[in-house]
C-alpha positions as CSV (number, residue, x, y, z in Angstrom):
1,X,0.0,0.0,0.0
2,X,1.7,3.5,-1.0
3,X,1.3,6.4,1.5
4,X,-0.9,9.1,0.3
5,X,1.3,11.6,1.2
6,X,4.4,11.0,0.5
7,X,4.2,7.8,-2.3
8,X,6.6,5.3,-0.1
9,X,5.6,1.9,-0.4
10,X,6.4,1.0,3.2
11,X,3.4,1.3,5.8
12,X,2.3,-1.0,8.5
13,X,-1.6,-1.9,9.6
14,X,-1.6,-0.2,13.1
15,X,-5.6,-1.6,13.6
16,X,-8.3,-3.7,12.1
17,X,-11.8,-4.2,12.5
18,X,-14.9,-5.1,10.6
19,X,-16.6,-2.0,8.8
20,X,-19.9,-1.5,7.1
21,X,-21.4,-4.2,8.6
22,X,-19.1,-6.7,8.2
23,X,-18.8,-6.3,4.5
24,X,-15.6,-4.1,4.7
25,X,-12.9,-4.2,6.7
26,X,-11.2,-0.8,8.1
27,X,-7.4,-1.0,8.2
28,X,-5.5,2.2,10.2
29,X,-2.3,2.2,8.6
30,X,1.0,4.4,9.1
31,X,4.0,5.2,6.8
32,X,7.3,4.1,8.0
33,X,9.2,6.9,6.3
34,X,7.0,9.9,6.9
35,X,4.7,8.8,10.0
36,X,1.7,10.0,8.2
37,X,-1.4,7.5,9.5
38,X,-4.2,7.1,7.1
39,X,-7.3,4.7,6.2
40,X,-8.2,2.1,3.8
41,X,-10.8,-0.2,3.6
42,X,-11.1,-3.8,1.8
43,X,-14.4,-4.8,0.1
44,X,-15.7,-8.1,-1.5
45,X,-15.2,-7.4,-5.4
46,X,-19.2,-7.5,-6.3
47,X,-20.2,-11.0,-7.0
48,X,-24.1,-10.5,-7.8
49,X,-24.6,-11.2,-11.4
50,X,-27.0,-9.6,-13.6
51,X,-28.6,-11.4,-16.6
52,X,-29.1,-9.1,-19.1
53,X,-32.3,-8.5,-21.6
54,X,-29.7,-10.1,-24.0
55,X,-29.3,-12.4,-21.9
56,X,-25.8,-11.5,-21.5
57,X,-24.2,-11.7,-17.6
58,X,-22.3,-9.0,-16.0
59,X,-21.7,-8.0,-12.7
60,X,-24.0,-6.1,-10.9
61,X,-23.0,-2.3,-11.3
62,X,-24.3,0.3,-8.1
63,X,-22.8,3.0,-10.1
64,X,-25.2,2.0,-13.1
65,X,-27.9,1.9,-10.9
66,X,-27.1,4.7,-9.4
67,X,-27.2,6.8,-12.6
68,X,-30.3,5.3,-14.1
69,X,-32.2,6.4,-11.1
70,X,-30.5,9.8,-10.8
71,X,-31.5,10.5,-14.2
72,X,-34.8,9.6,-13.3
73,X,-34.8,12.2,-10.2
74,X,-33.1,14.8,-12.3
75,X,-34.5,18.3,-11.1
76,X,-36.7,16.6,-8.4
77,X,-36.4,17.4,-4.7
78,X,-34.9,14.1,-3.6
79,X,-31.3,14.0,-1.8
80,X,-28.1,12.3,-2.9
81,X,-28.6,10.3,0.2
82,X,-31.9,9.2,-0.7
83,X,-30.3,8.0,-4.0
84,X,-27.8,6.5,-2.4
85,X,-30.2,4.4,0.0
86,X,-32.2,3.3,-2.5
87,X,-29.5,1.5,-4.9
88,X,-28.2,-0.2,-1.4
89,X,-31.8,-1.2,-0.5
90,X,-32.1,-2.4,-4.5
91,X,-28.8,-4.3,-4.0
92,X,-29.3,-5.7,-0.3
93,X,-32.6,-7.5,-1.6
94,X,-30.8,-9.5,-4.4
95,X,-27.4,-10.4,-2.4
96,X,-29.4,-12.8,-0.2
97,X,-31.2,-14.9,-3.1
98,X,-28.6,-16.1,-4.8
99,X,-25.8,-14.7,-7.5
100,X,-27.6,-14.1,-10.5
101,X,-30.9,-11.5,-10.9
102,X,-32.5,-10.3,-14.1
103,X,-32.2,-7.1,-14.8
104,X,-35.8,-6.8,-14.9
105,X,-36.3,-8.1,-11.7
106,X,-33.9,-4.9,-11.0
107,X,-36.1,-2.5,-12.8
108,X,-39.2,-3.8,-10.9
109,X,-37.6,-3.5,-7.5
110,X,-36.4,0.1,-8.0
111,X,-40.0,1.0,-9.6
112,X,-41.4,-0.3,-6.3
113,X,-39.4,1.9,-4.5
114,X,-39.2,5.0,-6.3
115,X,-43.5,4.4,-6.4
116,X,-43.4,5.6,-2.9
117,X,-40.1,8.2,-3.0
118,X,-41.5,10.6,-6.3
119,X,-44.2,9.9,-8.7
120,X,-42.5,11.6,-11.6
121,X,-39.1,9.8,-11.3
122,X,-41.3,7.0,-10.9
123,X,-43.0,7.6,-14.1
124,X,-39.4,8.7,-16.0
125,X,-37.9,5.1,-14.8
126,X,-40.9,3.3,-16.2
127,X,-41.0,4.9,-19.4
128,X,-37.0,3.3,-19.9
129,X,-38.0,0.4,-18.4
130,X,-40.8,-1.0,-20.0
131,X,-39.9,0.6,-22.9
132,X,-43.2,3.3,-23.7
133,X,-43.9,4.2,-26.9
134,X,-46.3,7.3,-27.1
135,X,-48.2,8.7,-24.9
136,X,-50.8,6.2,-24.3
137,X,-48.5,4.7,-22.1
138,X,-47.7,7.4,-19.6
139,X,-51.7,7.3,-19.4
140,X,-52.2,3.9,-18.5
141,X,-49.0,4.1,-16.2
142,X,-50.5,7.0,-14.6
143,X,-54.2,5.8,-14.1
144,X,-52.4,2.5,-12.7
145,X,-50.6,4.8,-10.0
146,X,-53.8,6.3,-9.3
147,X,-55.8,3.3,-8.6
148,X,-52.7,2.0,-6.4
149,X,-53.1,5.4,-4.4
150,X,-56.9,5.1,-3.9
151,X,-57.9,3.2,-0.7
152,X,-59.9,-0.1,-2.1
């Protein structure tokens, strides 16, 4: 590991402990030519799969996700943070079932979620996701959204 501050390639792990809920660990390291401490962390490399509309596999991307729904919240009052929690949420519910998800079983997770964070994200998602092509489906998206709103 080089030091950050100086570039020397000898530094020694001063403490460790679990991070992030035991999916990281936190190492406290020091240089042994400058005495400068500073922090790294080790993560799994991401083994969750994602089967493509292709049907091509790749692994599963936050950063993609990430972006997809960003553009989707684009100019809407909803926090980095919110953003942020949501693609963990999205990725916490598939790590547990196994290695491979669809990416449509992706899309429809988010949709649930961004249902209840902002309609018109919501609505922006869908449109990508299941592909609109005029008009008439935004209206049948929205009168769906309606009648999952109305008390029944």
């Amino acid at each position: 590991m080089l030091c950050p501050a100086c570039g020397a390639p000898s530094t020694r792990v001063i403490d460790s402990r679990p991070a992030e809920g035991g999916l990281a660990i936190r190492r406290r390291r020091e240089c042994e030519d400058c005495g400068r401490r500073f922090t790294t962390y080790e993560r799994l490399e991401p083994q969750l799969m994602v089967r493509k509309r292709n049907g091509r596999l790749e692994p599963f991307s936050p950063s993609k996700l990430s972006a997809g729904i960003s553009a989707a919240l684009a100019d809407r009052p909803v926090s980095g943070s919110a953003i942020e929690r949501l693609v963990e949420e999205v990725e916490a519910s598939f790590r547990g079932s196994g290695s491979n998800v669809t990416s449509e079983e992706i899309g429809r997770a988010v949709l649930d979620r961004l249902r209840n964070l902002d309609e018109v994200a919501y609505l922006r998602f869908a449109s990508v996701y299941k592909e609109f092509q005029g008009a008439a489906d935004f209206e049948k998206e929205v009168a769906a959204l309606d009648s999952a709103e109305q008390p029944g």
